[in-house]
C-alpha positions, 0 to 999 in steps of 0.5 A, spaced: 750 604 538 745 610 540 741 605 543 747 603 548 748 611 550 745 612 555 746 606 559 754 607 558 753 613 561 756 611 568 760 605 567 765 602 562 762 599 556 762 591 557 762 592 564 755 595 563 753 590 558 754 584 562 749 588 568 744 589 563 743 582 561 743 579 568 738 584 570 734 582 563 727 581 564 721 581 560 716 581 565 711 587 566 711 592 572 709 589 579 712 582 578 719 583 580 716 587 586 713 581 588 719 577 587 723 580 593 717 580 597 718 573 597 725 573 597 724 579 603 719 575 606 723 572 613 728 577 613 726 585 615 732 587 610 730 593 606 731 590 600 736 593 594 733 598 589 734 594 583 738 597 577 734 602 573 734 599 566 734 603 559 732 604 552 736 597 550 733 593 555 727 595 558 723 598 552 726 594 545 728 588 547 722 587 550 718 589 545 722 585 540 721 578 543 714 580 544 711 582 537 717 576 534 713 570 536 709 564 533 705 566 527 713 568 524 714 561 525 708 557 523 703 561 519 708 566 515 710 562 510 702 559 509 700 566 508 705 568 503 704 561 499 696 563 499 695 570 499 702 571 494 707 575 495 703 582 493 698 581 498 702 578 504 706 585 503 699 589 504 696 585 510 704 585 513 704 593 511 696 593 514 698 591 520 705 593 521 702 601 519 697 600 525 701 598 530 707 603 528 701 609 528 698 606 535 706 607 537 706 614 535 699 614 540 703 611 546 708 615 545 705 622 545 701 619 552 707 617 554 710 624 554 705 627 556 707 629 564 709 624 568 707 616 565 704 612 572 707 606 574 702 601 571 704 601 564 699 601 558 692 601 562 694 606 568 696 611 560 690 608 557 685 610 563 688 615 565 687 620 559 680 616 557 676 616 564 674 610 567 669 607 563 672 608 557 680 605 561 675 599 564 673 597 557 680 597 554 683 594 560 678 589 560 679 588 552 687 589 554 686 583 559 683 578 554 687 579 549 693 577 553 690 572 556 688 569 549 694 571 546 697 566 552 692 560 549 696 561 542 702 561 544 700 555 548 697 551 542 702 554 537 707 551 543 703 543 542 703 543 534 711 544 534 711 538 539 706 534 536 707 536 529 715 536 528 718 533 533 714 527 537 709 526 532 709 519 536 707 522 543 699 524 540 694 520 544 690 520 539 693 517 533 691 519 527 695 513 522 690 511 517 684 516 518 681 521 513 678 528 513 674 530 519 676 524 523 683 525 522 681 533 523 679 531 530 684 526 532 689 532 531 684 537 534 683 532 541 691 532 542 692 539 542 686 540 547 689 535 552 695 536 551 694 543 551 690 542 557 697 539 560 701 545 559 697 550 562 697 547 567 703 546 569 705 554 566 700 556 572 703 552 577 710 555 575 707 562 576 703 560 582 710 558 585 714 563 583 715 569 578 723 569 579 724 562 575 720 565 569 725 571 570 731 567 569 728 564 564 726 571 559 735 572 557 734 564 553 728 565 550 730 572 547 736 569 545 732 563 542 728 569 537 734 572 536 737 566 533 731 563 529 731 569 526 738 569 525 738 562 522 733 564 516 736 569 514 744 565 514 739 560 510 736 565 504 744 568 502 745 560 502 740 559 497 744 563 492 749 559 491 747 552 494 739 551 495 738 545 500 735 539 498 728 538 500 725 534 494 717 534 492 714 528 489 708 531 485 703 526 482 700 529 476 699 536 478 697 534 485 703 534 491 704 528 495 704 527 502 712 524 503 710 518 508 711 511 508 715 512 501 723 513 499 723 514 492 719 518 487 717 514 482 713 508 480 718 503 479 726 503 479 730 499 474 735 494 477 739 490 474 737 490 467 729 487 472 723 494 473 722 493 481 715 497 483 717 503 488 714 503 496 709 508 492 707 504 487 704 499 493 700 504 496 696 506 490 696 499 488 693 493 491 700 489 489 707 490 488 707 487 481 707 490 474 699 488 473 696 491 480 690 494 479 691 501 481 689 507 482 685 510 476 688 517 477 696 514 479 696 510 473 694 516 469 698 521 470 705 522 471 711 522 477 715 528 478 721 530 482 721 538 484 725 541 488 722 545 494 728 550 495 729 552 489 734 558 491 733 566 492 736 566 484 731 562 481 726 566 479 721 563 483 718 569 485 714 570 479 710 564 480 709 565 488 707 573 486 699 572 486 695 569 490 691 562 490 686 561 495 682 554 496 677 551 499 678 546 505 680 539 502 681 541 495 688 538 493 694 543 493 697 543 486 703 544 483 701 551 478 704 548 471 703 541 471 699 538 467 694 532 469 689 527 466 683 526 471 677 522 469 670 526 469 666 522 474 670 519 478 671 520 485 678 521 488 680 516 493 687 516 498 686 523 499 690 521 505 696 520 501 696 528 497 696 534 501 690 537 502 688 545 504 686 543 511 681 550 512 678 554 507 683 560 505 680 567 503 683 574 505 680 577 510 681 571 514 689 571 513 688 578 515 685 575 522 691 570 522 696 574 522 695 580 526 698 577 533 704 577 530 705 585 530 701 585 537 706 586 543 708 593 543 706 595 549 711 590 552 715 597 554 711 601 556 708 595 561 714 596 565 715 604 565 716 604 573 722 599 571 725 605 567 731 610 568 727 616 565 720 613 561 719 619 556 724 618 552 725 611 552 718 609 551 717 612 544 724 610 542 724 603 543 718 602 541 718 605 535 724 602 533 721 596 536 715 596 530 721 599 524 725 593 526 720 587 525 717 590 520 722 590 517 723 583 519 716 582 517 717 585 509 723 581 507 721 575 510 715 576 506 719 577 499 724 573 502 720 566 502 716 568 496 723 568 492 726 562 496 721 557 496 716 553 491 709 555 491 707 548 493 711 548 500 709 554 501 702 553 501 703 545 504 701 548 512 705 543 516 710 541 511 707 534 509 711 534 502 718 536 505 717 529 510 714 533 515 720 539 516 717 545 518 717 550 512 721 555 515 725 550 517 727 548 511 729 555 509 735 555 516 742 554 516 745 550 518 739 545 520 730 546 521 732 544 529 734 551 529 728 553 528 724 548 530 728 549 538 727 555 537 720 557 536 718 552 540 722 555 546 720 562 545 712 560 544 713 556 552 717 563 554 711 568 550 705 564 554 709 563 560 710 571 558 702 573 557 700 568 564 705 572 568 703 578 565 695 578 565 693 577 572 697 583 574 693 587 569 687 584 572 689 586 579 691 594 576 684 593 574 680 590 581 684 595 585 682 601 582 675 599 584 672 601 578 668 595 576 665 592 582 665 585 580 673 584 579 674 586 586 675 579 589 680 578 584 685 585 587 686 580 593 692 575 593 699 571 596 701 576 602 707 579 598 701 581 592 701 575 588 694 575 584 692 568 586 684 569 584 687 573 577 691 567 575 686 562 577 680 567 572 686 567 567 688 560 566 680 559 566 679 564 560 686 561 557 682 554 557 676 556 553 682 558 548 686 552 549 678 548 547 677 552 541 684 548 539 685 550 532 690 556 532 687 559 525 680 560 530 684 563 536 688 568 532 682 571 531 679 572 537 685 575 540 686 580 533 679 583 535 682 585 542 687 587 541 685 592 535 679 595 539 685 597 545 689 600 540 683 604 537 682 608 543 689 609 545 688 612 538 682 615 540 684 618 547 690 622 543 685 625 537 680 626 542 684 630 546 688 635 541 682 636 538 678 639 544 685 642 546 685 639 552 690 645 556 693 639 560 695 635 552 702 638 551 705 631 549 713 631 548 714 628 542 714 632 537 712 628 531 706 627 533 700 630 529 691 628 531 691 625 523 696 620 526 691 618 531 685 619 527 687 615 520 691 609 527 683 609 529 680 608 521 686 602 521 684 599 527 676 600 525 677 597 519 682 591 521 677 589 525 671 588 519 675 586 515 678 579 520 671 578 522 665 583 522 661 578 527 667 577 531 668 585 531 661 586 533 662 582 539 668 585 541 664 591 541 659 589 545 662 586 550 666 593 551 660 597 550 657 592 556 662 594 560 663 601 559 655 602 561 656 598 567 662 602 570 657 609 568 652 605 572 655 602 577 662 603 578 665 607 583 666 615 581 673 615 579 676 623 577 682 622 573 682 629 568 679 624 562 679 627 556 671 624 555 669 629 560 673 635 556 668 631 550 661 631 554 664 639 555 664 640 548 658 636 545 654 640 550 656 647 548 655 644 541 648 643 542 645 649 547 649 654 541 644 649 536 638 650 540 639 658 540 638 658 533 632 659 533 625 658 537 622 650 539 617 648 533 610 646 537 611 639 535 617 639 539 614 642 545 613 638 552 614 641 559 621 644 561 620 645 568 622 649 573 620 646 580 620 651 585 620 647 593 620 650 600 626 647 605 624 647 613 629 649 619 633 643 618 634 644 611 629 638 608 625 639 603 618 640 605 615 638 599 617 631 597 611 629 593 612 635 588 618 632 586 614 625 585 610 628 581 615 631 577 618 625 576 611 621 573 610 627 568 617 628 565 619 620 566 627 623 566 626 626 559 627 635 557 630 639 563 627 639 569 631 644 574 630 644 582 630 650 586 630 653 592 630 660 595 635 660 602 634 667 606 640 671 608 647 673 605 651 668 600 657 670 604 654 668 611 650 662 608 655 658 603 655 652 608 648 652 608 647 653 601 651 647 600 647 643 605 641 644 601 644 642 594 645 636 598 639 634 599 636 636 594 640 632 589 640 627 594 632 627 594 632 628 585 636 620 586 631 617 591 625 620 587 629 618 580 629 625 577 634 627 572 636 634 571 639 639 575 638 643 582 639 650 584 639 654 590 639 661 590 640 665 597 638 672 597 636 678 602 628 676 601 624 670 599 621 672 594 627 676 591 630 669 590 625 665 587 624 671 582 632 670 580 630 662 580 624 665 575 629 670 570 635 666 571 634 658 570 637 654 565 642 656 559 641 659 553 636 655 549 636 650 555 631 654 558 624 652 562 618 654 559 613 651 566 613 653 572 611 648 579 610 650 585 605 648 591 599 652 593 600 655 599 599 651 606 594 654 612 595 661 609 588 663 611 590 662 618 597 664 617 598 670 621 603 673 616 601 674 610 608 673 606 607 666 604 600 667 599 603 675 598 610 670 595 606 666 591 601 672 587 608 675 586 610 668 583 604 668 578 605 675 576 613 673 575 610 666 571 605 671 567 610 676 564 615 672 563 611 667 559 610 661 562 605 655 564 604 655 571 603 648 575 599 649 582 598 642 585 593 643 591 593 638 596 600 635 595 601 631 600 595 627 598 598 625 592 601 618 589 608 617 590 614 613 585 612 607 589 604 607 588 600 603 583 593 605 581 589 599 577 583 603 576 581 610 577 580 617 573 583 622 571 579 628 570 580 634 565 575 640 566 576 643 559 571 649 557 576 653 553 582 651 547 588 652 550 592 649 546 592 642 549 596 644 554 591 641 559 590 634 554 597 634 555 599 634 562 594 626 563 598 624 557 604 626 560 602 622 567 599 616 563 606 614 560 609 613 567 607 607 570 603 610 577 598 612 573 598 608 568 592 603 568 588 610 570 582 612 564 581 619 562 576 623 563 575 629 559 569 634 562 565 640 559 560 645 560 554 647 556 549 651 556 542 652 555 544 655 548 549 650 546 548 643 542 552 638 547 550 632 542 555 637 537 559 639 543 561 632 544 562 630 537 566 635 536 571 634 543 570 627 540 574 628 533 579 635 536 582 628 541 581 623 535 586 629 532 591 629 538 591 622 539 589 622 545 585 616 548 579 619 552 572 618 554 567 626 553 562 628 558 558 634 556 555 637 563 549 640 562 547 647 566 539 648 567 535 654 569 536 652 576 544 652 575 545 658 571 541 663 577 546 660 581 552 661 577 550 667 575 548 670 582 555 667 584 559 669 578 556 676 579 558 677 587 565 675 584 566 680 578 564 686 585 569 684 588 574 683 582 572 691 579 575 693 586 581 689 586 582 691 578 581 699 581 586 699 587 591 696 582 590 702 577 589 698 571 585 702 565 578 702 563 579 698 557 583 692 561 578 693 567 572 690 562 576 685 558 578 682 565 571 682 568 569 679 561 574 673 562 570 671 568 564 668 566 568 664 560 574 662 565 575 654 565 579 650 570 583 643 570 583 638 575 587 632 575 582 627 580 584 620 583 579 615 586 580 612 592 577 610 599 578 616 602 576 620 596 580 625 596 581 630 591 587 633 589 586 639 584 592 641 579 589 649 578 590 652 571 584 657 569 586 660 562 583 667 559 580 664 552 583 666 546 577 669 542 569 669 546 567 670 539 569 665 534 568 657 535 573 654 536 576 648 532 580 643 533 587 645 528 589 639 523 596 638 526 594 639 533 600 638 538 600 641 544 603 648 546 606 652 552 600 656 553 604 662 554 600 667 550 594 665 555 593 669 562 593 665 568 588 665 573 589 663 579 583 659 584 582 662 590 578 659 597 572 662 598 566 659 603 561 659 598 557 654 597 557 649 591 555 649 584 550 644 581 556 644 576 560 640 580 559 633 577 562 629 583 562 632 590 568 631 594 568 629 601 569 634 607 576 635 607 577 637 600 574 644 598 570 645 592 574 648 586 568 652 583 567 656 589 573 659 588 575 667 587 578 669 582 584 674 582 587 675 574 593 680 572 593 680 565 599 683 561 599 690 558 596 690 552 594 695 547 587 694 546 585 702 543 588 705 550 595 704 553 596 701 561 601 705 565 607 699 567 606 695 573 612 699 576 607 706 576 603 702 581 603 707 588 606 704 594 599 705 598 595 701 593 599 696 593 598 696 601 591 696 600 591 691 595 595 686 600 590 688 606 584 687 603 581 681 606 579 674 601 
């Protein structure tokens, strides 16, 4: 009577009742909307507010007439005689637990806020983001659709089975086995085809007839279920006849014979019976016959033996079969000759598939399906938080309750080979169920064939609309076309996709493959409505505050575990499909969907994982195996707010290949407080730069009262935690020779500064305008690695890196070094061979070698540079000692460029010059040679000079293009100890500084 409370609330009880029922209707949220559109559609009427509905009508008996449905009523009985008592009762409780936990799921959904008017998608979609909500819903869709091919085929296998066999158009009267199979299977195609049809045109007419239609089909479950039940307390003192003729130990097929017995007598005269005829060639007593009829015995058992017969002992235990085995009775006894082959096997009733538990599992799972009904129609509902849990819940204990007795119920009542007799063929063809009814098997034939027409009327109406919900979200692009429909939003183009997808079901035929299918979606989307409520109670989500007060995350969690498992156990492969099609789908709406923020819990996931991840990185320092170029690009913008150095970004681009971290910065000049919109701006169009240039990572964009405070704070503060850069990239200054002021290179020998104490690698790309973008493709060329001192690998690594993306993929590599007059370049190259052997790298050596001539010139120019140096050491106060060691380091410095072929000839150079590690010891190549930041070298930073070029170049570039060895060399080094403490950078006088940066290159 509680279920009635709410309802008699405002008017008297009957009057209530009476209005309740008339209003009944079992069809999901939109269809009655579209209804009065239709009605409406003439008149400018404003139409009536149809009345709210409760707990009782819009939750429970909707729920209940959609989980009570076929498989009840044609596979319940096959599985308990297969399976047995003891293991249908598992599967059953199997089912029944998963949905009831996945109940639990919804309801806390339901009660968390204010539940959307779209049912079960808006709830799924909602608390899981768009991905995962396009990939349920699709999941969603399809198993309805499915479910709508069952109920379909179920729908023609009661017409053509028990009540007008003779309608089939494909008869099957005298064939055997496969022939007989596929007569059977053709039927249910054509007509099935048939009745598709016509359920589409009715929903394409009008929903409003199958809304009329919803009270009787209700009433047909309820009275069915009533009838079997009428039936069972009958058998307890007054069983039903339904004789089986067993031969032997093997049941008969009740057709084509009256008696079960070989002859009769009488008058004093033995008289063969019709059945002696259909094993023997004549009607006399010396016919020849069968040998396995003439061996064995008739006997008459009785099919019903009753609630008190103790049958359920016999029916306790399982007894799985092979297809085309025949269907014994368990303690009979028979005489079968060794070799003989067995003949009028269309006369015995055979096992029509081979039976095994997990495909029982996959057949009985729709039958517990349909608990969402309810909260398919949460606009329909006076107040959706409460009614949702209550009814749906009470709608699973209720039908699991059915479920569980009618499992122990038709155990106790029926004889095992009845039971295991899938079409009733040893009981003249009766439905077995229906054997069981009272007053009459009609009951229950009537019965379920209306409610299975209603159901698939049911699952026609209510597929497309969730397709629609689907395409109007405009989540997965492609469904889109299927958001448009009639002018009063009837989804045409969706009940078109529907009854397509439903017609492949529907040639599939055979109800025992169908189920299957449909288990497999439906289970995927209980598992993430179970999901989504773990995920979000786990995370502790600040918006999860469900309700529902009996509901705890191991609920959700162990519903999941059931979900999964079920899904494996009905069909590994169908499982790995069902998977797959929704994992397409997920990764579709992440690339090509549209940007859908509905506050998921994935995001609150992606949060977590992330946090998780960085606190995992801080544990401690990266091993050298581990380390690649984390790197920090450092672009300019112009007036407009445009990035001026597009190609920087390529080149970022082809190094990383959208692995590590690649951070984007640039540095604004003014205050945060005036300039936010233009920050704004620029972040823009970096990121809209990073997608055309395909870089993945982040971008930043510091505003700071100077330019080279800014990118000093890019420098300290970039990254997070153990997500850090370990590279800088940033472009050589453009025209600062002729630029009047001075600020641009000033910035830039800050930068280097910054990079050196802070222990990081420095790209500079000299001419980068000229290098290659995304779009190019080299088929030839080199690129050439000057390499004098060990670094690492650091120098051996950036070519690697370039030659993994496929700009630079068919490019050579070149690795230069020189030697001189002392050493022995045979050795040399044999050793550079073998230390690029060990880092796996794929490169040609050149050793170049310096005559008398060269070195004169080398030494002149080497000279003139250490002069200029010592002045520039001086003005920055650095120490005696550090004085020494920096001029030292110019007559071993090394330099790397990357060089490109072309026509135009034009070299770009990626200037890195590092400080040898040791001058004394001879390098050798380690035995795990992996590269490494070169953090603990000292960067040198090529200047421009006029100098003419050195022999030592191997390749002299064309006039627009300034030699690299011709360069000045400007160092600072850290503050090391080396017998004599430097004063700190910040002791530096202010006049020094001044002179430092007045000098002339």
């Amino acid at each position: 009577m509680a279920l009635f409370e709410e309802e008699m609330d405002t008017i008297p009880m009957v009057s209530s009742l009476l209005s309740s029922l008339a209003n009944y209707s079992n069809l999901p949220q939109g269809s009655k909307e579209h209804e009065e559109a239709e009605n409406n559609e003439g008149s400018r009427k404003k139409p009536v507010q149809a009345p709210r509905m409760g707990t009782l009508m819009g939750v429970y008996l909707p729920c209940l007439q959609n989980i009570l449905g076929v498989i009840l009523f044609l596979r319940m009985t096959w599985m308990v005689g297969i399976g047995g008592v003891i293991e249908a009762f598992i599967i059953v409780l199997m089912c029944c637990s998963t949905t009831m936990l996945t109940a639990i799921s919804m309801s806390a959904i339901a009660t968390n806020g204010v539940v959307p008017a779209g049912g079960s998608y808006y709830m799924i979609s909602r608390s899981l983001g768009p991905e995962f909500g396009g990939a349920v819903g699709i999941c969603f869709y399809l198993g309805t659709t499915y479910a709508g091919a069952m109920y379909i085929l179920g729908c023609i296998e009661i017409l053509l089975v028990y009540i007008v066999p003779q309608a089939a158009v494909f008869k099957m009267e005298g064939l055997e086995g496969a022939e007989a199979e596929a007569a059977m299977l053709n039927n249910m195609r054509v007509y099935g085809t048939l009745v598709l049809s016509f359920m589409a045109i009715v929903v394409f007419v009008g929903v409003k007839y199958v809304n009329k239609l919803a009270l009787l089909f209700l009433a047909c479950v309820i009275c069915s279920i009533l009838a079997v039940y009428a039936g069972v307390i009958k058998t307890a003192f007054d069983p039903p006849i339904f004789p089986v003729c067993v031969l032997g130990n093997r049941t008969l097929v009740w057709k084509g014979f009256d008696v079960c017995a070989k002859v009769i007598e009488t008058e004093n005269a033995t008289v063969t019976t019709k059945l002696w005829r259909i094993f023997c060639d004549s009607e006399f007593l010396n016919a020849t016959c069968d040998s396995y009829f003439a061996n064995n015995n008739i006997t008459e058992i009785q099919g019903i033996p009753g609630v008190m017969s103790g049958i359920l002992r016999e029916n306790l235990f399982g007894n799985y079969m092979d297809k085309g085995s025949f269907i014994e009775k368990v303690g009979l006894s028979a005489a079968v000759e060794p070799d003989s082959i067995p003949t009028n096997t269309n006369r015995y009733v055979l096992a029509d598939i081979t039976s095994f538990f997990t495909m029982l599992v996959g057949i009985y799972f729709p039958s517990v399906t349909g608990i969402m009904a309810g909260s398919n129609r949460s606009g329909d509902l006076q107040d959706a938080q409460k009614s949702i849990p209550i009814g749906t819940i009470l709608a699973i204990t209720t039908t699991s309750i059915i479920y569980m007795s009618s499992v122990i119920l038709f155990g106790s009542c029926i004889e095992g080979t009845v039971l295991r007799d899938k079409f009733g063929e040893a009981v003249r063809g009766n439905l077995v169920i229906g054997t069981l009814a009272w007053p009459s098997p009609w009951v229950i034939v009537i019965g379920s064939f209306f409610s299975t027409c209603g159901a698939g009327l049911q699952s026609l109406t209510g597929a497309p609309r969730l397709l629609q919900a689907i395409a109007r979200d405009g989540i997965v692009p492609f469904l889109r076309v299927f958001g448009h429909g009639k002018a009063n939003g009837e989804p045409t183009w969706a009940l078109l996709l529907t009854a397509c997808i439903c017609e492949s079901g529907i040639l599939i035929a055979s109800l025992d493959n169908v189920a299957p299918i449909l288990s497999m979606f439906f289970l995927m989307c209980y598992m993430f409505v179970n999901l989504a409520c773990a995920v979000q109670t786990l995370l502790r989500t600040p918006n999860w505050r469900p309700r529902f007060k009996f509901y705890h995350w191991t609920l959700s969690f162990l519903g999941m575990s059931l979900c999964l498992s079920l899904m494996f156990i009905c069909s590994w492969y169908y499982a790995i499909v069902a998977m797959g099609i929704a994992g397409c789908i997920y990764k579709y709406i992440e690339f090509r969907g549209a940007e859908k923020e509905w506050g998921d819990g994935i995001r609150g996931l992606s949060l977590s994982a992330a946090r998780f991840a960085l606190m995992r990185l801080e544990e401690g320092p990266p091993h050298t195996k581990n380390w690649r170029p984390q790197i920090l690009v450092l672009v300019s913008m112009d007036s407009e707010l445009n990035v001026e150095q597009p190609r920087l970004l390529s080149l970022t681009s082809q190094l990383k290949a959208g692995k590590g971290l690649t951070i984007v910065g640039t540095a604004l000049e003014g205050t945060y407080l005036e300039n936010h919109p233009q920050g704004q701006q620029a972040e823009q169009s970096l990121r809209k730069l990073m997608d055309a240039e395909k870089v993945k990572g982040f971008c930043q964009v510091v505003i700071s009262s100077n330019m080279r405070d800014a990118t000093s704070h890019l420098v300290q503060a970039g990254g997070l935690g153990g997500l850090q850069h370990n590279t800088v990239l940033a472009s050589w200054p453009r025209n600062w020779k002729q630029a009047e002021d001075h600020q641009s290179w000033r910035n830039f020998i800050e930068l280097v500064r910054e990079t050196t104490a802070a222990s990081k690698a420095l790209l500079v790309p000299k001419n980068i305008s000229a290098f290659p973008s995304n779009g190019e493709r080299f088929t030839e060329g080199h690129i050439d690695v000057w390499w004098i001192v060990h670094d690492g690998g650091m120098l051996m690594l950036l070519p690697f890196l370039l030659r993994q993306h496929k700009v630079w993929r068919k490019c050579k590599m070149r690795i230069f070094t020189v030697a001189q007059m002392d050493d022995n370049s045979i050795q040399m190259k044999k050793d550079l061979t073998t230390f690029l052997y060990h880092l796996r790298i794929d490169a040609a050596v050149e050793v170049v070698e310096m005559h008398d001539s060269d070195i004169s010139a080398y030494t002149y120019e080497k000279t003139l540079m250490m002069e200029q140096r010592s002045q520039i050491l001086k003005q920055i106060n650095l120490t005696k000692t550090e004085r020494e060691r920096e001029i030292q380091s110019i007559t071993d410095s090394s330099r790397g460029s990357i060089r490109r072929k072309n026509p135009a000839a034009v070299t770009t150079q990626l200037s890195v010059t590092e400080e040898p590690a040791a001058s004394s010891k001879e390098e050798k190549p380690e035995e795990e040679s992996v590269p490494v930041s070169p953090s603990q070298q000292e960067q040198l930073i090529h200047d421009k000079s006029t100098n003419p070029p050195t022999p030592a170049t191997p390749q002299s570039p064309s006039a627009d293009a300034e030699t690299p060895s011709t360069a000045v060399q400007m160092t600072w080094t850290e503050a090391k100890c080396d017998g004599e403490q430097a004063k700190p950078i910040g002791a530096t006088t202010t006049e020094a500084i001044k002179d430092l940066f007045n000098m002339k290159p």
